[in-house]
Phi, psi and omega in degrees: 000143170321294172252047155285336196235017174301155191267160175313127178229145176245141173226118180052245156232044150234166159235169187232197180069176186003084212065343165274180212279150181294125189251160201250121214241094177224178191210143218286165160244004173273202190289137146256039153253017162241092168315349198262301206266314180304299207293351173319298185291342174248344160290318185309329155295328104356277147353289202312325195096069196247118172306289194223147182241148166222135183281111166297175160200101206257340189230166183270352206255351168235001144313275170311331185301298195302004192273329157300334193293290191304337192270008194226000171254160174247357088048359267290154189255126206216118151276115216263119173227138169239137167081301188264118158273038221235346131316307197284337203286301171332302183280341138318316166300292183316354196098350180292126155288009158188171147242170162256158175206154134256111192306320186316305139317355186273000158106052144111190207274330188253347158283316168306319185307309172308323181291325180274334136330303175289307179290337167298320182290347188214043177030053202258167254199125168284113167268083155267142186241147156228165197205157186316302161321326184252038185310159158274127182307320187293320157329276185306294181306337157331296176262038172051031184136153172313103160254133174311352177274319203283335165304302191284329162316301156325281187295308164289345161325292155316310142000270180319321203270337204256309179282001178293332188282339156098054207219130155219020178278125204202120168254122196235179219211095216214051197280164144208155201243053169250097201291344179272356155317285185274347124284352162275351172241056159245317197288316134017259175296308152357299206269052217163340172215164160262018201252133225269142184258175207219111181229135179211181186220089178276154177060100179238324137136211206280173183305003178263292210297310170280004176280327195293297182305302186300321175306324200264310170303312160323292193320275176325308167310263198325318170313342195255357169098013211249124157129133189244315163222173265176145101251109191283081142350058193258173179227081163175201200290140162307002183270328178319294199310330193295295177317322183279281214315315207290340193263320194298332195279310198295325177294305203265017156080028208254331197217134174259183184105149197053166196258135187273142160235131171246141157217147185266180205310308183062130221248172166298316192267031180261160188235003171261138187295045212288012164262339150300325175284335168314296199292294154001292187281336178305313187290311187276298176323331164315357207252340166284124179247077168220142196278084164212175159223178205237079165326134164230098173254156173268005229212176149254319171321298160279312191317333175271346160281285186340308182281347181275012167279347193255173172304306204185128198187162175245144129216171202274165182257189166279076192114328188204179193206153174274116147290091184287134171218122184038056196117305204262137143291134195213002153191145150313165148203141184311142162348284189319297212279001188294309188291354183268344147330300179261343156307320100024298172269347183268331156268031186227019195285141209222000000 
């Protein structure tokens, strides 16, 4: 598979590349030069089980920010810089562990060279990213329009002005938030470089509508062996992104870990409130760091065949429900009392 064989990049204190596990990626959305509220947000992410955070930094006052940011995270820190490089050199200073950039934008062939100078010296790892929006006009008037040949193109040019440089910690980023796009040029690039990308489905739009696009474009990417660390791209609180990457890695056998919830659809014949009780149980496992799953049936017809596929799961009744444990049935419990029931077992689980 494609990132078996990628190359190792440490970003702060993890790596990625060659083979190791794909990591989860999201980016903050307050001000970082209000130190309080970022790191607030990124221990909360941090939590969720968010790998690595990233900061714009648009200003020399969120610049200057990281260097506090960094002394209050367990995290690596990725600094997003656009146009001045004299911002990416700074957040290098400050403590960042990787920046993102375009070499194209960054403000001509010797700045970048300076900026690749700093990051040689204190070995910190380059993102470059392009993505459908910042295509090169010349780029685009190649291919008649924004094409997946022209993102890999784009992207490795840069590439290339960064290893000219004589530099190769290098991670790359390539989006659209056109998903067949963005899977024909991660299958692309693959075949063209050995340097661990960094995949998303950008601007995908709100948590329904982009979790959807993004499932199915990750999915598709990551399944083909393809993708080193991850993001789910939402327009809504950054813990979402975090909650989808981990079911979308998880769904593809890529992360283990946390309690899975299956519930079923619910029918004419459920009697129970199982879409409240669904939602419920989504909500309280979170607080479990156990490699198991967790059944929500509405029904006594099916529901008890279903759930003997889970660890430990209900279904429901008229009023009440069969508590399942590996299988086994092992007590009714009233409607009310189910979820503190099962709450109960996940916290006495053996």
């Amino acid at each position: 598979m494609y990132r078996d064989h990628t190359k190792v990049v440490r970003i702060g204190d993890q790596v990625i590349g060659g083979g190791n596990p794909v990591l989860i990626q999201s980016m903050t959305n307050t001000r970082t030069e209000e130190v309080l509220a970022t790191i607030d947000q990124i221990h909360r992410l941090t939590e969720a089980g968010c790998d690595i955070i990233r900061c714009t930094v648009p200003n020399n006052e969120a610049a200057d920010a990281l260097k506090e940011i960094k002394k209050k995270i367990s995290i690596p820190l990725v600094a997003d810089i656009h146009f001045d490089y004299r911002l990416a050199i700074a957040a290098m200073e400050n403590g960042a562990d990787k920046i993102r950039i375009n070499p194209g934008n960054i403000g001509g062939e010797e700045r970048l060279k300076a900026v690749v100078s700093v990051a040689k010296e204190r070995e910190i790892p380059i993102r470059v990213g392009v993505n459908s929006g910042s295509l090169e006009k010349d780029i685009i008037a190649k291919y008649g329009r924004v094409t997946a040949e022209g993102l890999v193109e784009s992207a490795l040019d840069k590439v290339r002005m960064i290893e000219e440089m004589d530099y190769d910690r290098i991670v790359i980023s390539i989006k659209s938030s056109d998903v067949m796009m963005s899977i024909k040029a991660h299958e692309l690039i693959a075949q063209k470089t050995d340097y661990p990308l960094h995949v998303g489905i950008t601007e995908s739009g709100t948590i329904h509508g982009g979790n959807i696009k993004s499932a199915v474009g990750l999915g598709v990417i990551l399944f083909q062996g393809i993708g080193d660390t991850v993001r789910v791209s939402l327009t809504g609180d950054p813990l979402e992104e975090i909650k989808s990457a981990r079911l979308i890695l998880k769904s593809l056998g890529l992360r283990k870990g946390g309690v899975e919830v299956v519930s079923c659809p619910t029918c004419g014949r459920t009697q129970i409130d199982l879409i409240k009780l669904a939602t419920e149980v989504e909500e309280m496992v979170a607080g479990f760091d156990l490699d198991i799953k967790v059944a929500v049936m509405g029904c006594v017809v099916n529901g008890p065949g279903e759930a003997r596929e889970a660890d430990i799961g209900v279904a429901g009744g008229r009023g009440e429900g069969l508590l399942i444990k590996k299988g086994e049935i092992i007590r009714k419990v009233p409607e009310k009392d189910l979820l503190e029931a099962l709450r109960m077992e996940l916290v006495n689980w053996k």
